[in-house]
C-alpha positions in Angstrom: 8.2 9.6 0.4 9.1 8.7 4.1 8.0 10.6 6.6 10.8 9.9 9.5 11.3 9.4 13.4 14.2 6.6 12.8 16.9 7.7 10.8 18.8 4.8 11.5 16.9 2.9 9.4 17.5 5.0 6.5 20.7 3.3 5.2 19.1 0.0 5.1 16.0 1.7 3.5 18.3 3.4 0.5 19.4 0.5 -0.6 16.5 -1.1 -1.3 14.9 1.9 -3.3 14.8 1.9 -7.1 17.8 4.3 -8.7 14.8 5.7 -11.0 12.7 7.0 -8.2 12.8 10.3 -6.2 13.4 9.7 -2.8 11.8 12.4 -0.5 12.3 12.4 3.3 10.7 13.9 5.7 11.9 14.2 9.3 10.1 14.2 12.4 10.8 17.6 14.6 12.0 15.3 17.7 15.0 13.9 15.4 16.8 17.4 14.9 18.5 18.7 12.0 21.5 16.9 12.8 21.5 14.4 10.3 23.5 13.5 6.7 20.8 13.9 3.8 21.3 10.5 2.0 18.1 10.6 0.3 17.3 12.8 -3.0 15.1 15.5 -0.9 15.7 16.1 2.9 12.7 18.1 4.7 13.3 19.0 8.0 10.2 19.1 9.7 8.8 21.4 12.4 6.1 18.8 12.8 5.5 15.7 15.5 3.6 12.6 16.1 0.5 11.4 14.7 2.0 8.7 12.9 3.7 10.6 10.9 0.3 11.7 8.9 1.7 15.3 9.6 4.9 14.9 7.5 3.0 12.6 4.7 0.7 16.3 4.4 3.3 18.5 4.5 5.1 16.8 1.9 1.9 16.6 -0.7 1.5 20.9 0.6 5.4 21.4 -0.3 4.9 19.8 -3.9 1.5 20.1 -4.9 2.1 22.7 -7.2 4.8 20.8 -8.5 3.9 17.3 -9.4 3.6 16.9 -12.7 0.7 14.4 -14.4 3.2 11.8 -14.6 4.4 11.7 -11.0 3.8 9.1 -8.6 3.6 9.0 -4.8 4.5 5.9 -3.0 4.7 5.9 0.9 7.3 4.3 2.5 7.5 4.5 6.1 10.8 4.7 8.4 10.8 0.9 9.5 9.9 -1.0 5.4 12.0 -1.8 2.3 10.7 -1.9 -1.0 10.0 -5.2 -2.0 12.1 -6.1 -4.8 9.4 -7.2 -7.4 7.5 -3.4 -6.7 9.0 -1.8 -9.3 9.0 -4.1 -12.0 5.4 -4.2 -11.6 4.2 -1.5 -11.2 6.0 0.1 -14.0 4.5 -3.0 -16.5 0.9 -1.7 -15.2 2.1 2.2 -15.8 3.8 1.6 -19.6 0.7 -0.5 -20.8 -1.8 2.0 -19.4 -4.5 2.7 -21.9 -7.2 4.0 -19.4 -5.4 6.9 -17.3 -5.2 5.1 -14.3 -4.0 7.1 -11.3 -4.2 4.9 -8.6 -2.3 1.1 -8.0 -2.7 -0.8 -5.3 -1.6 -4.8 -4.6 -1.1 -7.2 -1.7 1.2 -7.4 1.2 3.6 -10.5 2.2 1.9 -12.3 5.0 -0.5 -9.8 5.7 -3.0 -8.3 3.8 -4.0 -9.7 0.1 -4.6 -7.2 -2.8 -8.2 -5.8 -2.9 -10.3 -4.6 -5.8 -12.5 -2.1 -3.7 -9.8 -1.1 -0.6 -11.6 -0.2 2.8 -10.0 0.7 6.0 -8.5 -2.3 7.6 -8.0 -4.3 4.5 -5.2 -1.8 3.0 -1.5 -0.5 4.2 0.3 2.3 3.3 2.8 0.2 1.8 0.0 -1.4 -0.5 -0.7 1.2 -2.9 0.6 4.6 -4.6 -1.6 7.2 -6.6 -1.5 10.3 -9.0 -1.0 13.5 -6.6 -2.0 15.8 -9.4 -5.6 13.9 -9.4 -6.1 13.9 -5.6 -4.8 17.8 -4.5 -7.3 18.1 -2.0 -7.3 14.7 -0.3 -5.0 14.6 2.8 -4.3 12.4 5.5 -6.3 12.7 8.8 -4.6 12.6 12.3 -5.2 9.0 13.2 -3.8 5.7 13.3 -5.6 4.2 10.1 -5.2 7.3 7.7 -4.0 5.5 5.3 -7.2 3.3 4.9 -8.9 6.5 4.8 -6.8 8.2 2.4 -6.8 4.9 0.0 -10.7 4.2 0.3 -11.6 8.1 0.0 -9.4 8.6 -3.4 -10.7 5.2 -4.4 -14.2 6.4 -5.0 -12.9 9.0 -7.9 -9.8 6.8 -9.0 -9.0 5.1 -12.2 -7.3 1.9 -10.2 -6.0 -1.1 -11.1 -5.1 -3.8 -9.0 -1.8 -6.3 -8.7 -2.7 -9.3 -7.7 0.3 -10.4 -5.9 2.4 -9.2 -3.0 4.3 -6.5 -3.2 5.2 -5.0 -0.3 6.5 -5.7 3.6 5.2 -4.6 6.8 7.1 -3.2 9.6 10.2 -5.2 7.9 12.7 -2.9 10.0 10.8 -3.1 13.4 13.1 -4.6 15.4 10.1 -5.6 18.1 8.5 -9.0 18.5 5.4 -9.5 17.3 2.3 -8.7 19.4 0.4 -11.7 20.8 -3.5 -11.3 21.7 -5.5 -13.1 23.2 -9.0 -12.0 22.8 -12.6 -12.7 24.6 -14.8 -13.6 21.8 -17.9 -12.5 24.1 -16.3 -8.9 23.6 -16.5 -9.2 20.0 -20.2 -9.6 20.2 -21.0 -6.6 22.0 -22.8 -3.5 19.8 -20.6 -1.4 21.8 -17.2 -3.0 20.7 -14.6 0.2 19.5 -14.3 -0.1 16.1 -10.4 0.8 16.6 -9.9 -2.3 18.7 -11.4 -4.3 15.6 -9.2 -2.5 13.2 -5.8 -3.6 15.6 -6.8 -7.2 15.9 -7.8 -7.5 12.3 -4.3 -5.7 11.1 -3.1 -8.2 13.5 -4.2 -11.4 12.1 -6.7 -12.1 14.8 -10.0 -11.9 13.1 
């Protein structure tokens, strides 16, 4: 599922996504209707914003009473590719399953290595997929490390199993340099540091 706000990146995207999966796209309300459908599922949104955590809801509210127990979500936003070992992989994990697992999650090139107990931070969307039929009621909240949230809150009543290799790109599309920072280290001391500024400078390598 992507949820969309640049659909010129959605070429690029297609032709890196596996012929067996579904591919469901969701497009921001400030992109229009204009727009081929070059994906399996087009959904025009009426939503905006928010990191596209919106659009990632509205999809699981279109087709929660359709998944079936053997569907899989994945998340891939509008500016990744799938890397091309995810598939291979994951589906070795899903045709040896013994144990009902409903939720995989691995590492991400140059990033973020795979965790066995995922906590905000230390996860990307791109770094794991789950079960909808397990998780109905669990949805994404309107803020800029949902995804954390989503993955450590279905965690805790997940069968998981980890990949332990990386498996997945970040930002591969973003066409904008990468963000240098340069950081006080007296600031980082303080009991009164925002816990979001820690979340960007650890996302971005600097912790």
């Amino acid at each position: 599922m992507t949820p969309c706000s640049r659909p010129e990146n959605l070429v690029k995207m297609k032709a890196s996504i596996p012929k067996e999966c579904t591919w469901v796209v969701v497009y921001d309300k400030k992109v229009g209707i204009n727009h081929e459908c070059i994906s399996d599922v087009c959904i025009f949104s009426e939503n905006t914003g928010d990191f596209g955590n919106p659009h990632r809801n509205e999809f699981l509210d279109k087709f929660s009473d359709k998944f079936t127990k053997e569907d899989w979500v994945y998340i891939l936003d509008d500016d990744n590719l799938i890397h091309p070992e995810w598939y291979e992989s994951v589906m070795e994990v899903i045709d040896t399953d013994e144990f009902g697992i409903n939720f995989i999650n691995w590492g991400q090139v140059k990033r973020l290595p795979a965790v066995i107990n995922p906590k905000v931070g230390d996860i990307d969307t791109a770094c794991y997929m789950y079960k909808p039929k397990k998780f109905k009621k669990v949805r994404y909240k309107m803020e800029y490390s949902a995804d954390g949230i989503f993955a450590e809150e279905i965690f805790q009543i997940a069968k998981p199993s980890t990949i332990f290799r990386d498996l997945c790109y970040y930002n591969i599309l973003d066409p904008k340099p990468a963000v240098v920072v340069k950081v006080n280290s007296d600031i980082l001391k303080s009991p009164d540091v925002n816990p979001t500024l820690l979340l960007f400078l650890r996302q971005n390598g600097e912790l």
